[in-house]
Every structure is written in structure tokens, then in C-alpha cells.
N, C-alpha and C positions, 0 to 999 in steps of 0.2 A: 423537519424530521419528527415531528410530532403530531399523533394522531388526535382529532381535536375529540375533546369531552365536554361536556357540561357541565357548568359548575355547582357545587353544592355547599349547604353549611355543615356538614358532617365530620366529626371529630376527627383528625387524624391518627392513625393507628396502626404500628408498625408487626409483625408477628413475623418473631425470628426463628419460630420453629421449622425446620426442614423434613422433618421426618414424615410428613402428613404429601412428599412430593411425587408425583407419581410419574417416574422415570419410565423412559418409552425409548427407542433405538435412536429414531431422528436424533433426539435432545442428545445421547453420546457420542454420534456420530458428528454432529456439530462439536462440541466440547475436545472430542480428539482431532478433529481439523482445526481449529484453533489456536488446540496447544500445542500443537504440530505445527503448524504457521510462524507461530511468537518464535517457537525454538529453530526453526532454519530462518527466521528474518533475525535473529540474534545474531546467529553464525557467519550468516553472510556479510550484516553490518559491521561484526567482529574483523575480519577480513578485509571488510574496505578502508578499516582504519587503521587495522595493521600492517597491509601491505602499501609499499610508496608507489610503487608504479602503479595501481591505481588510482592514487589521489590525482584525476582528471578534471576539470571543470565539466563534462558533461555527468562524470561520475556522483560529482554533489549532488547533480538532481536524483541518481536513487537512489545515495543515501538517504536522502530528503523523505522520497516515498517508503524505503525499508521504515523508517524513526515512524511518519506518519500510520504504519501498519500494526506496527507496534504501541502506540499509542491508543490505536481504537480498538484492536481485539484484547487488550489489555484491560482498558477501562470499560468496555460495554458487553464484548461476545460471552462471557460466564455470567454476568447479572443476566445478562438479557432472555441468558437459557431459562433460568430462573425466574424471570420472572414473566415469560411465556408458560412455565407449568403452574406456578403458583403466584395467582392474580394479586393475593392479598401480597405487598412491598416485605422485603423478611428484613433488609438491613440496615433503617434507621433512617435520622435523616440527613448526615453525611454521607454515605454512602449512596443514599438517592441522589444527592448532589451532585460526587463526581459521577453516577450514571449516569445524567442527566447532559453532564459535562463531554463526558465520553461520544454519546452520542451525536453529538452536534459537534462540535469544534475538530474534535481529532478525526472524524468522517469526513468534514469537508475538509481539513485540510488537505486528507488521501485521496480526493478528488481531483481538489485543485494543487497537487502535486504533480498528476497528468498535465492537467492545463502547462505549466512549467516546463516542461518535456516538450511539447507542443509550439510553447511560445520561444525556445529555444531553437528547436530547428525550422521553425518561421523565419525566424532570422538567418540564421544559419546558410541556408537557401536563398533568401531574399538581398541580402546583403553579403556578401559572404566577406568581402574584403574589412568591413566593421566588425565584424562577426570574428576575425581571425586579430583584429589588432586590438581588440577591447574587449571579449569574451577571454575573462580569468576565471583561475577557482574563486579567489577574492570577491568576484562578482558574480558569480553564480551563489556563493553562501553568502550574501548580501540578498540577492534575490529571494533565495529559501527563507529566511531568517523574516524578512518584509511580508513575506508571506502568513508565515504564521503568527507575525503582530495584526495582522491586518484582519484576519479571523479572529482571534482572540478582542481585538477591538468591535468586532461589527458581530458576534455573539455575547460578549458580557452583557451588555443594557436586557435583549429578550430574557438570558439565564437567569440575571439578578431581580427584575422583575419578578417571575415566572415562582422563585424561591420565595418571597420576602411579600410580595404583594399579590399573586394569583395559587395559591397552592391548591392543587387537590387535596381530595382526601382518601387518606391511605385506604381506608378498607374497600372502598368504592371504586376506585382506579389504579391502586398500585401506584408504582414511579415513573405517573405521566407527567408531560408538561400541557399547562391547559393552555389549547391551541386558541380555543374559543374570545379569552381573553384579549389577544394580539394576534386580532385579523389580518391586521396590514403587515405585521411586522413576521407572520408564518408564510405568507405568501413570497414577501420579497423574501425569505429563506430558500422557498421551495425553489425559486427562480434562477437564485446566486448556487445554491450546492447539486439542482439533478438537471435544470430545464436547460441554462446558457454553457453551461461545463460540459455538457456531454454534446449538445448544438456544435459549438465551439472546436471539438478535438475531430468529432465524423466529419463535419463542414470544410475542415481546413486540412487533413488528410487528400484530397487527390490534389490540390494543387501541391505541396510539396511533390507524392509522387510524381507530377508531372515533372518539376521543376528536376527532381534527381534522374529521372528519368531520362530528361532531353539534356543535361549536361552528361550523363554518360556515353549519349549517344555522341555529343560533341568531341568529347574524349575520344571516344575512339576512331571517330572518322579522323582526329589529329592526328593518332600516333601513325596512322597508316600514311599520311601525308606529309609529315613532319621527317624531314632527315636527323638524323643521329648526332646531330649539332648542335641538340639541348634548346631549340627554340621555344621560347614560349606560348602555350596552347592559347587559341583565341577567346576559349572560354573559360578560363581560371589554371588554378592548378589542378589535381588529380586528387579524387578524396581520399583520404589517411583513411586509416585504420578504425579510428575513434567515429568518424562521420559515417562510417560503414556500420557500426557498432548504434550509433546511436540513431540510424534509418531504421534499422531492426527490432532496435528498442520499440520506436515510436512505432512502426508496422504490426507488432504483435498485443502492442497497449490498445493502438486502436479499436484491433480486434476482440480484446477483452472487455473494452468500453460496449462498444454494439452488442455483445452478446447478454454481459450482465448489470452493466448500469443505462442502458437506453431503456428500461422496462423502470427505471426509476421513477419519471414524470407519469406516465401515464399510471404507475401504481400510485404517487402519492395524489394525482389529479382525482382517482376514483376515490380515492378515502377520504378528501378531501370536500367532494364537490357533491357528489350524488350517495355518500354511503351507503353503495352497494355489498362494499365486503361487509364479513363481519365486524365488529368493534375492535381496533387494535392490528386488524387482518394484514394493511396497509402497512402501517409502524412495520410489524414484525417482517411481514416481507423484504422491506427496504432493508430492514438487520441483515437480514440472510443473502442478501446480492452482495450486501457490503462486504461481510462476511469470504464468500468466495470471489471477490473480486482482489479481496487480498491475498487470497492462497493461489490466485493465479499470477498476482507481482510477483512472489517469488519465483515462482518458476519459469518466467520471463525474462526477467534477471538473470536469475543463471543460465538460462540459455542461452542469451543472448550475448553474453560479455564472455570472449575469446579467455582474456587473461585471468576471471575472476577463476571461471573453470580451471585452467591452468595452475593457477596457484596452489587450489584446493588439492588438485589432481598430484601438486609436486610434495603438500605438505602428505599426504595420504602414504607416498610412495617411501618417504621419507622414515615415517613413522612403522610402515610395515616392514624397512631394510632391517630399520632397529630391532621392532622384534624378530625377526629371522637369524642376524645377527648374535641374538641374547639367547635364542634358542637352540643354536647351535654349538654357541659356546656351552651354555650349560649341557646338550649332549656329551662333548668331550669331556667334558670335565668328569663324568661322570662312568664315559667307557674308560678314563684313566684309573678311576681309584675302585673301577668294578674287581670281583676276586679271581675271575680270570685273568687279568692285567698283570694284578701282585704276582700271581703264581706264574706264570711264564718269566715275567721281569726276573724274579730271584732266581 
């Protein structure tokens, strides 16, 4: 996830001045899709914790993905505006840390939170009788949970490094990581978070389709054949509600993988190999797919989940009886002690 530079002996040097930054539309336009992001993947995650009949075992997984979205536009999409207009780093060098941090670890994790999705209904389909006797929420948040130990294991050695032993320098490169350092160790990054993760989720998409596909057909060539005697179909049971819910899921993630993360490898590939773009061109690209890739989780999400909407839809209704309720009473109340009222009353 980082743009390689060369290294230098030049002092480090942070400049926290903002006033010298010259704001352009893109940069707001990024900035309000962001915090517009953070704020509906709050509400929605709000929601999935509040409501029980949500808490599903396929449901953890986007939880999983809302937490992971929230964790990268939190920690990287406002530095990063910043520090696309203003080369020189302004905030220090904690702050370049958790940038640093931000981009890498909580990026891939919201990558490989898809993969999760993916390797669920792999199962799901492949097995389906394991899948329905040993698929808990208990082990779906064991999954998630393993997950982001297992990034956080296999980026801490490049981050700590990269801090302590390769550091840029601020006035020359801002809050990079110097790629040039750890050849080996940016490559197999690039492999594990754009090249096998996104391979992986297009690749393994139409055999599930196939596989729902040809069991619905089974289905119903059953129910036409089957008398009303409750016998059991010869190819499973009939998918629920959730397994319908979470084909949809995965049909419309797919589709947002191929549109804005499959342009991942071949951008970090050019910045990487031939630097063609300009300096940084790659990086900041890679920001901005990421970026809207998670302003399109949410809205996948909520499209996609029968109940979430539902819920939202009953709290809404719920809240606008109240005020109708409050506004109506306080109309009467108020045609009671008008001076038309007294005067006829007496």
C-alpha cells in the first residue's frame, strides 16, 4: 500500500501549518463522502447491535465489514486528503504512525472482510449440511476476530520496521512508507491485500452462482413432484430467508469488488514496476477506490438486509407517530385556552 521512494539522509520535519492548503472541490467532495460514510456505517452498526433479531451468524460478517470501514476512513481518508494537497506531513509523528497504520492494516482488513463473505458462502453451498450444524454466530466472531489478529500479526514487523528503522523524511516525502527498503516484504503485501483477495472473490463467484442456481432449480422441479406429504426434497432443504439475504449480499459485493477494487493490482502494479504515474499517483489512487468502495458497503447493506431496513423503517415510523402525537396535542391544548374558547365556554 505504499508508494516506493528513495531513500534519503534529510532531517525530518513536520509543518503543522494548514492555512498555506489550497482546497479544490475533489478534496470536499472526498471529505463529505467520508464523513457521510463514517456517519451511516455508525448507524447502521448501531442497529445491528441493538436489534436481536439481527444478531445472525451471517450478520457478524458485516458487522465485521461496517467496524472495518470505519476503522479506515477514520484513520486514513482526512490525513490522506491532506496530505494529497499538502506534500510537506503537518501532524507529527504520531499521527504519521497511525496514518500509516490506517492505511494498511484497517484497508486490508476491509478487504479481506469480503473474502469472509465469500469463504462463508463457499461453505454454505459446498457443504451445506456442516454449514447448517456448526456455522454459529460464536464462530463466525471467532472467524472475524482471527482475522484481524492475523493482519495485525503479519503488518506489525513492515510498520515497525518502516517507523524505527527506514523512516523518511518529512519535508521530502510527507507520511510515506519507504517501499524501497522492504522489497520483498511490499510485494508479498501487494499480493495478500489487491492481487489474491480480489482473484479469489471474481474467481469463486460463478461456481456458487452455479451451485444456487442448480439447487433452486432442484427445488422446484420437487415441489411440483412431491405430494403434500411433507417428503423430503432430494436436494436439501429450501433456502431460508438469511441464505437468500446473504446470496445478495455476496452478488452485489462481487459486483462492487470488479468495478472498484480489481483496478487495485494493476494500479499498485504500474507504480510499482514501471513508474509511469506520477509520484504518489498510485498510492493516492489506491485511497480513493478504497475510499468508495466503502461508501458502497453501506449501501449494499442496507439494501440488501430485508430486516435491517425494516427495522429502521419501524423505528422512523415510530418516532414520527410521537411527533404527530406531541403536535397535535399541543394544538388542542392550545384551541382550549385560545379567547374564543373562554368566551363562548362562559
Amino acid at each position: 500500500m505504499a508508494e516506493p521512494e528513495s531513500n534519503s539522509t534529510a532531517p525530518t520535519v513536520f509543518d503543522g501549518n494548514l492555512t498555506n492548503v489550497r482546497w479544490n472541490v475533489l478534496a470536499g467532495l472526498r471529505i463529505f463522502t467520508c464523513t457521510t460514510t463514517i456517519w451511516l456505517n455508525v448507524a447502521l452498526l448501531s442497529v445491528f447491535i441493538v436489534t436481536k433479531k439481527l444478531h445472525t451468524p451471517f450478520n457478524t460478517y458485516l458487522i465485521n465489514l461496517l467496524i472495518a470501514d470505519i476503522a479506515y476512513l477514520t484513520l486514513s481518508s482526512f490525513q490522506g486528503v491532506i496530505e494529497w494537497l499538502k506534500p510537506n506531513w503537518w501532524g507529527g509523528v504520531t499521527l504519521c504512525c497511525l496514518y500509516k497504520y490506517g492505511i494498511n492494516t484497517p484497508a486490508a482488513c476491509m478487504v479481506w472482510a469480503q473474502v469472509l463473505v465469500t469463504v462463508n458462502r463457499l461453505w454454505a453451498v459446498t457443504f451445506p449440511h456442516s454449514y447448517r450444524t456448526r456455522h454459529t454466530t460464536r464462530w463466525a466472531v471467532g472467524a472475524c476476530v482471527a482475522m484481524w489478529a492475523v493482519m495485525h500479526l503479519f503488518y506489525a514487523p513492515y510498520l515497525i520496521m518502516d517507523v524505527w528503522r527506514y523512516p523518511l523524511p518529512g519535508p521530502l516525502y510527507g507520511c510515506r512508507i519507504n517501499a524501497d527498503a522492504q522489497p520483498v516484504y511490499v510485494r508479498i503485501i501487494f499480493v495478500s491485500m489487491a492481487d489474491f483477495p480480489v482473484l479469489f472473490i471474481v474467481a469463486t463467484y460463478p461456481y456458487l452462482l452455479w451451485k444456487t442456481v442448480k439447487r433452486n432449480r432442484c427445488l422446484a422441479v420437487s415441489s411440483r413432484r412431491i405430494s403434500a406429504a411433507f417428503i423430503p426434497a432430494p436436494c436439501g432443504r429450501p433456502l431460508d430467508k438469511e441464505h437468500r439475504t446473504a446470496f445478495l449480499v455476496l452478488t452485489l459485493l462481487t459486483i462492487s469488488v470488479i468495478i472498484f477494487l480489481s483496478p487495485l493490482p494493476l494500479v499498485l502494479m504500474i507504480g510499482q514496476a514501471t513508474h509511469v504515474l506520477a509520484p504518489g499517483a498510485s498510492f493516492r489512487a489506491t485511497l480513493w477506490l478504497l475510499e468508495i468502495q466503502a461508501a458502497a458497503d453501506t449501501v449494499i447493506i442496507f439494501v440488501s438486509v430485508k430486516d435491517l431496513r425494516e427495522t429502521i423503517s419501524q423505528a422512523l415510523c415510530v418516532k414520527r407517530h410521537a411527533t404527530d402525537r406531541r403536535f397535535s396535542r399541543n394544538n388542542v391544548n392550545q384551541v382550549a385556552h385560545s379567547p374564543m374558547v373562554i368566551i363562548h365556554g362562559r
